[in-house]
Each structure stands twice: as C-alpha cells, then as structure tokens.
Backbone as numpy.savetxt, mean C-alpha at the origin, in Angstrom:
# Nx Ny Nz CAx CAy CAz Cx Cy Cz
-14.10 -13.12 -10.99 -14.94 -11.95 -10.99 -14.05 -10.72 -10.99
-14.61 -9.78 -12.30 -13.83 -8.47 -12.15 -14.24 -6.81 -11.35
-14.21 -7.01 -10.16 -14.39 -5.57 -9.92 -13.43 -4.60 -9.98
-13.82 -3.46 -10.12 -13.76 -2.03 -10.21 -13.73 -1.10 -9.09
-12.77 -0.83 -8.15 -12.96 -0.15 -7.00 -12.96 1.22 -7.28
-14.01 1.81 -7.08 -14.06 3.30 -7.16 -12.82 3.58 -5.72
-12.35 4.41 -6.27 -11.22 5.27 -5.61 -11.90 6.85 -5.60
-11.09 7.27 -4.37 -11.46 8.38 -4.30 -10.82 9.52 -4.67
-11.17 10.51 -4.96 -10.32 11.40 -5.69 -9.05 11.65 -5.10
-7.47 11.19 -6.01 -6.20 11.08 -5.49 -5.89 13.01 -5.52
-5.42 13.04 -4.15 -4.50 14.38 -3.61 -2.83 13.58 -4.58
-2.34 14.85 -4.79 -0.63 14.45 -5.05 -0.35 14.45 -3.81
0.23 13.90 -3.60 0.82 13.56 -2.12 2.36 12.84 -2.43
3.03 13.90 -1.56 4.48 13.86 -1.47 5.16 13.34 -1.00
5.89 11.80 -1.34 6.62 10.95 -0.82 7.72 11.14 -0.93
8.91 11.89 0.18 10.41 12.42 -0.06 10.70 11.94 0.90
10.09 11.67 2.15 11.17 10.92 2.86 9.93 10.18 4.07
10.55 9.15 4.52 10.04 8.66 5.90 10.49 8.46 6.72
11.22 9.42 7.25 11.85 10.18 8.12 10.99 9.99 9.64
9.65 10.38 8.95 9.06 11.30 10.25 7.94 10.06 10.55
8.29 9.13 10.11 7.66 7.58 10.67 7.95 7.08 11.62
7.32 6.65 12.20 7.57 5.79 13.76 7.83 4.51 13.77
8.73 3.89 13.86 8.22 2.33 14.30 7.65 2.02 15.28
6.42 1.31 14.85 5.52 0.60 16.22 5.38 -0.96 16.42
5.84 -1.83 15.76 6.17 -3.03 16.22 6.92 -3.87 14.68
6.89 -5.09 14.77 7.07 -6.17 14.06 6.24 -6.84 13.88
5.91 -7.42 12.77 5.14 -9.09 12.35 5.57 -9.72 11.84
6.21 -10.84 11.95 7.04 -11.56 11.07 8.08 -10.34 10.24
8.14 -10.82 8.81 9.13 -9.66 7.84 7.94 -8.42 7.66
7.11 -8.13 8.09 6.38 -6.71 8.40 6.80 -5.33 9.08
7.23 -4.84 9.10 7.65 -3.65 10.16 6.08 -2.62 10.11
5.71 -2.42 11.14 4.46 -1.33 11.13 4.97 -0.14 11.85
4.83 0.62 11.32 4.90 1.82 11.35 3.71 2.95 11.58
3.85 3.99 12.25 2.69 5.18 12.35 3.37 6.62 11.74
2.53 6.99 10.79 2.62 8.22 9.92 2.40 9.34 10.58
2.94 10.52 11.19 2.13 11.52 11.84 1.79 12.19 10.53
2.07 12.50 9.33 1.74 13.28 8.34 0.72 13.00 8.02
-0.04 11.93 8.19 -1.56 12.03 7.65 -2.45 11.75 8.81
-2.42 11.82 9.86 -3.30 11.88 11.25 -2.86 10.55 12.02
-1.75 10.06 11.80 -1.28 8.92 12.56 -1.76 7.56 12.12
-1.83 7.35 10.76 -1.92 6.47 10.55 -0.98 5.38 10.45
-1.57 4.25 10.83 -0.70 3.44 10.82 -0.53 2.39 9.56
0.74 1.82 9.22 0.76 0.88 8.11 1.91 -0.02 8.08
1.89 -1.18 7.33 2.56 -2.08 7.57 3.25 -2.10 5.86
4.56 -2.62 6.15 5.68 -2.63 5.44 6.57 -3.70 4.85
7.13 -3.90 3.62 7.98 -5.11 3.71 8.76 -5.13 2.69
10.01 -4.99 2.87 11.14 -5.35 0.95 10.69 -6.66 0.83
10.37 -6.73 -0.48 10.24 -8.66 -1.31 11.69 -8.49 -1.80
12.13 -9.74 -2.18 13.61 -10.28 -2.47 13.70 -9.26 -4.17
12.95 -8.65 -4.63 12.65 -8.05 -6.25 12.78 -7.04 -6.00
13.48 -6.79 -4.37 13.31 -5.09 -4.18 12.05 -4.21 -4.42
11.37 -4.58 -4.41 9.41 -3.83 -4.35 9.34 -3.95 -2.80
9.12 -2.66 -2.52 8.92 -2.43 -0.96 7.17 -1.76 -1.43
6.47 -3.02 -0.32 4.94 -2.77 -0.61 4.83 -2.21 1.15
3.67 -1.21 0.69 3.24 -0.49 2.20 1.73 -0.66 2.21
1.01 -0.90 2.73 -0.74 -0.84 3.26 -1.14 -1.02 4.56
-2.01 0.42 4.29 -2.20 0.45 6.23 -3.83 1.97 5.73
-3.58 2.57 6.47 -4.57 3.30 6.69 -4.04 4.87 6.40
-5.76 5.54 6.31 -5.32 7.54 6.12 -5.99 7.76 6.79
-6.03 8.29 7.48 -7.14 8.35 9.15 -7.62 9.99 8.21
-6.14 10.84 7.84 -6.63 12.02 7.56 -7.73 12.06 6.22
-7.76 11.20 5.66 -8.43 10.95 4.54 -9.96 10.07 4.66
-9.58 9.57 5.58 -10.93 8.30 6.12 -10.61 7.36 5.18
-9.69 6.76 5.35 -9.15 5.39 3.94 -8.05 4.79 4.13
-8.02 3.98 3.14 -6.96 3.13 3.13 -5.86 2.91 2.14
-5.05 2.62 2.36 -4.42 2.84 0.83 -3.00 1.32 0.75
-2.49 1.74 -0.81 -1.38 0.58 -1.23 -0.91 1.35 -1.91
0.84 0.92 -1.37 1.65 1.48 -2.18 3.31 0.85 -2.66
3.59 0.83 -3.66 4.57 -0.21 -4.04 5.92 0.76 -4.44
6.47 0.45 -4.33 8.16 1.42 -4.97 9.21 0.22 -5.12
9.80 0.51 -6.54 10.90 -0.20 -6.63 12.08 1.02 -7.74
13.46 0.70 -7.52 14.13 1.41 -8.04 13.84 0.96 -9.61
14.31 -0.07 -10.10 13.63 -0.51 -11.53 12.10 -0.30 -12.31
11.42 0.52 -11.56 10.40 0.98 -12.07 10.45 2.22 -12.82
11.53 2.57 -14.03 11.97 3.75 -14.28 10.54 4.59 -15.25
10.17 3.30 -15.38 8.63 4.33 -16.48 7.75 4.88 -15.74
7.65 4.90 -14.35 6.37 5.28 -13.64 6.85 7.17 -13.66
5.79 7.81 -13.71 6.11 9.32 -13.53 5.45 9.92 -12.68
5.85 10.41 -11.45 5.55 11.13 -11.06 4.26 12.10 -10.82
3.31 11.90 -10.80 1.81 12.97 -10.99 0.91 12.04 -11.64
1.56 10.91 -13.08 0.80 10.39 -13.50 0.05 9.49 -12.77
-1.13 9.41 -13.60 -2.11 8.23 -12.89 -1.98 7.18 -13.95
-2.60 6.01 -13.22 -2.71 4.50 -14.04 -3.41 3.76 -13.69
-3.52 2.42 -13.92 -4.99 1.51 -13.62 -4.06 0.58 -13.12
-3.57 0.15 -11.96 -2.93 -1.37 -11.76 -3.66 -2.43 -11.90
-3.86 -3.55 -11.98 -4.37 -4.88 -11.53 -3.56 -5.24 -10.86
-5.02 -5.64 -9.63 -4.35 -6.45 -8.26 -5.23 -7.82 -8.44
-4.46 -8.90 -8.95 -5.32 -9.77 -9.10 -4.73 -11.51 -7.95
-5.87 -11.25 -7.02 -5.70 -12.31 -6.05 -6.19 -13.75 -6.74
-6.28 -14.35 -7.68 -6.50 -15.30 -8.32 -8.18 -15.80 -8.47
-8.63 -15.26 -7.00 -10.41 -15.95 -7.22 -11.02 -14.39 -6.89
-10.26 -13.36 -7.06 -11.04 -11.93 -7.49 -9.92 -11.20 -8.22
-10.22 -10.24 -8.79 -8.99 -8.89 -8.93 -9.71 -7.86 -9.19
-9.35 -6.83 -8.65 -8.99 -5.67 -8.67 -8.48 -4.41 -9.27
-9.21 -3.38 -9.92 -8.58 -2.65 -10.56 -8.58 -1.16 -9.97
-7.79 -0.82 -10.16 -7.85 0.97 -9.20 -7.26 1.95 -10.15
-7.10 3.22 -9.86 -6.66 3.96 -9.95 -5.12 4.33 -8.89
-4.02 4.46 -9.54 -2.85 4.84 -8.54 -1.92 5.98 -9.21
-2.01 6.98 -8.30 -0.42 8.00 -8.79 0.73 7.82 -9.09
1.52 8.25 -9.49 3.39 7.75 -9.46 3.57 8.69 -8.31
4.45 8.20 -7.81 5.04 8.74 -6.61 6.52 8.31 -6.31
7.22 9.50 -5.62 8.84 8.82 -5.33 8.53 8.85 -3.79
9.33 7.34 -3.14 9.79 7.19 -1.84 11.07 7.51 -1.76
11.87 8.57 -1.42 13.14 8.30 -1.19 13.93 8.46 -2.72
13.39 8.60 -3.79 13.35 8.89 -4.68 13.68 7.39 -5.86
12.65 6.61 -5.08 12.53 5.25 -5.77 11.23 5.77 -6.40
10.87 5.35 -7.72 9.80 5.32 -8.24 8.55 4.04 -7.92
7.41 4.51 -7.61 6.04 3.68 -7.36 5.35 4.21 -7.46
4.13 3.65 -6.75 2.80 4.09 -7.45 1.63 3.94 -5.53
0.60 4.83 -5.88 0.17 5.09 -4.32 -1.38 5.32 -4.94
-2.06 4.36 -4.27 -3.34 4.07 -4.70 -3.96 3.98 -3.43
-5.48 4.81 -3.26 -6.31 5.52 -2.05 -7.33 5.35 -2.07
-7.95 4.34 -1.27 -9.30 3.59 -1.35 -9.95 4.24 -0.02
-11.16 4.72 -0.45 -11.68 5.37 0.31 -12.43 3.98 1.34
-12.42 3.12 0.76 -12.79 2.14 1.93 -12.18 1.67 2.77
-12.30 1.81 3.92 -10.84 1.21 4.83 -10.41 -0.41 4.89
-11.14 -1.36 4.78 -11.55 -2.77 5.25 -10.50 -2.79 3.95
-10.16 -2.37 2.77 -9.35 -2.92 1.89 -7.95 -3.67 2.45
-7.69 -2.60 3.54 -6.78 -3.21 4.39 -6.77 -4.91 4.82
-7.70 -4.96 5.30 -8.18 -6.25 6.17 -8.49 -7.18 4.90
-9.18 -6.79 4.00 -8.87 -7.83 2.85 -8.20 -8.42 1.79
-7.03 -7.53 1.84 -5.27 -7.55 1.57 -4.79 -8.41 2.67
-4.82 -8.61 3.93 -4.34 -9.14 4.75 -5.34 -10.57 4.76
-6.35 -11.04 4.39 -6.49 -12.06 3.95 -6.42 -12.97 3.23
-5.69 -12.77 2.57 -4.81 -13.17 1.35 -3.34 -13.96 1.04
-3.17 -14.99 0.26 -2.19 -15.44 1.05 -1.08 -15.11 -0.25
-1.37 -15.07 -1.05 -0.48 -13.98 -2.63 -1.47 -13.18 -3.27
-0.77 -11.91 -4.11 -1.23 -11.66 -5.85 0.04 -11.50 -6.07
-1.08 -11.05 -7.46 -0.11 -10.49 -8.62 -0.48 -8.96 -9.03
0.63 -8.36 -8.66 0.24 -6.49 -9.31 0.67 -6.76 -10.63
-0.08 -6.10 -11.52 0.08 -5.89 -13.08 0.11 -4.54 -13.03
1.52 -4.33 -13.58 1.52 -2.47 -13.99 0.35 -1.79 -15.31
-0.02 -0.58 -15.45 -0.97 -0.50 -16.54 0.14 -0.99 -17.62
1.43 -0.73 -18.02 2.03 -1.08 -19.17 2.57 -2.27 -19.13
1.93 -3.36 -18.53 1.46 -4.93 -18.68 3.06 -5.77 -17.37
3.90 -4.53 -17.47 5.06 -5.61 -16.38 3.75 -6.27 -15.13
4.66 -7.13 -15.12 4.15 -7.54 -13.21 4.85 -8.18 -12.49
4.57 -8.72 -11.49 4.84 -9.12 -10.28 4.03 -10.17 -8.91
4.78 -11.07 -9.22 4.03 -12.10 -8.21 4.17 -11.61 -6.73
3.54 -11.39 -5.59 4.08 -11.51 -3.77 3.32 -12.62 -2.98
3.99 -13.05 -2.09 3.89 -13.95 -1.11 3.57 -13.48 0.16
2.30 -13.52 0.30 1.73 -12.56 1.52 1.67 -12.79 2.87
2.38 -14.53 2.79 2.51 -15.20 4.08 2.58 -14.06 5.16
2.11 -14.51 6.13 2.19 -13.40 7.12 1.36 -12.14 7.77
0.54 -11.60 6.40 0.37 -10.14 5.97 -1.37 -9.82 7.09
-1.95 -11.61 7.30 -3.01 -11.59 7.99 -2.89 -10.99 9.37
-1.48 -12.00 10.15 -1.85 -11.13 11.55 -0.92 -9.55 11.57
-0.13 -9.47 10.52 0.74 -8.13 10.40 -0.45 -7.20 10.53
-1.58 -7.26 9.88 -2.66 -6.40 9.78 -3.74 -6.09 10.79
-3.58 -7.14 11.51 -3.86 -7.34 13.08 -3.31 -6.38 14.14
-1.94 -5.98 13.57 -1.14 -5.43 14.77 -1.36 -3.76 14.19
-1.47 -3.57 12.57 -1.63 -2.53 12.29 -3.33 -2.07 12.57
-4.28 -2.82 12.96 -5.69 -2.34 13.51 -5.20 -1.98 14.84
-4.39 -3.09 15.84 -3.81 -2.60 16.71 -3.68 -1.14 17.24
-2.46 -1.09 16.22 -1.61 0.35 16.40 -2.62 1.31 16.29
-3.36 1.11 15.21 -4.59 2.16 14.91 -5.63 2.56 16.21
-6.01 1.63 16.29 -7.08 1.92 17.69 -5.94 2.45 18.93
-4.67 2.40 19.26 -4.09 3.12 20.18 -3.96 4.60 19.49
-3.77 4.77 18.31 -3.54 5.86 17.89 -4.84 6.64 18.59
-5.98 6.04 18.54 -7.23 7.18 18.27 -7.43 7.35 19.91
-6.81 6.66 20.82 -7.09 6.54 22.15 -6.65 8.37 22.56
C-alpha cells in the first residue's frame, strides 16, 4: 500500500552545527539527544557503517515530528531544494516531502511531519529502504530503533515536566 503523507509546510531551517545539543542517554548504537533550538526536543541518532547519520525524534516547537539523513557522498542534494524521498518499509511506504539541508556541512535532507506518532512508527520497524527522488538508495537495519524511541518519549515527557 502506497501512502502519501501530507507534510506540513517546511520552514528552511538551519543545520550548521549541533553544538548546542545535549546528550540525554544511550540505546543500544542510538545516542538521544535534546535540541534546545526547537523547544527541547528530543531525538534519537545513529552513523550506519555507509556513513548516513539518520536522526528522528520530535519538534515540540513545531508540534511534529521529523527525519533526517546526512551523508558526505550525497553531493547532489542542494540546499533549500525540496524532493519526494521514498521511505519504503516493505509492507507500507511512504512518500514525503524533504529539504536539503547541511549538518556540519554534510549534505541531507530534513523532512517534517506534522504528525508526531511518525516517530513511534519508525521505531516499529525493524528495516527500510530510503530512495532518494533521483532514484540512489539505501537499505538500514533498525534493530534497536523500537526501545531507542522509548527513551526518546522518555526524554520528551521530562522535557515538558
């Protein structure tokens, strides 16, 4: 089955450094982290062996959730542009809307789902596959990513305390 996640209208939003991130625990190869730049949200983290450092966690300032991927070998992604990824978990996929964005001045892409639970249903999951709009992709192994997302609801509900 193919859905279509309406996304909500993407802000440019400026990824230069994460600096001003917190670490708030471990999950397995997860590191979670809390953002003060967008109301303390929290999100969970991980380099794959392909060097794609994937991030998903929450925008408290936004009321949402979001995914975001960066790898240095991603030299076609630009900056401002938008694109359609496929996130395809094998018995659904997913199509969105995502920005280019630099981490650190790695090129990726930062996609903002106004639904939050996207979180929690990324973390149920045990792989996909991201398909770039200009057809590259990428298999991940999500082992793990269920209770990592556990600790990032965690972190979240202390945040709002």
């Amino acid at each position: 089955m193919f859905h279509k996640l309406l996304l909500a209208a993407l802000c440019l939003v400026e990824f230069t450094s994460t600096a001003s991130a917190q670490e708030y625990a471990t999950s397995g190869d997860w590191v979670i982290n809390v953002n003060p730049d967008n109301g303390n949200g929290c999100y969970m983290q991980k380099i794959f062996e392909t060097g794609t450092l994937i991030q998903v966690g929450f925008d408290p300032a936004r009321k949402g959730a979001f995914f975001a991927a960066y790898n240095a070998a991603w030299t076609d992604i630009a900056v401002g542009e938008t694109s359609a990824p496929l996130f395809d978990f094998n018995d659904s996929r997913f199509q969105g809307e995502a920005l280019g964005v630099e981490l650190n001045g790695v090129p990726g892409g930062y996609a903002f789902f106004d639904n939050p639970e996207f979180a929690s249903e990324f973390g149920r999951r045990l792989s996909f596959t991201l398909q770039g709009a200009k057809g590259g992709s990428e298999e991940f192994d999500l082992a793990g990513s269920q209770r990592a997302i556990s600790v990032v609801k965690e972190c979240q509900t202390a945040q709002e305390e």
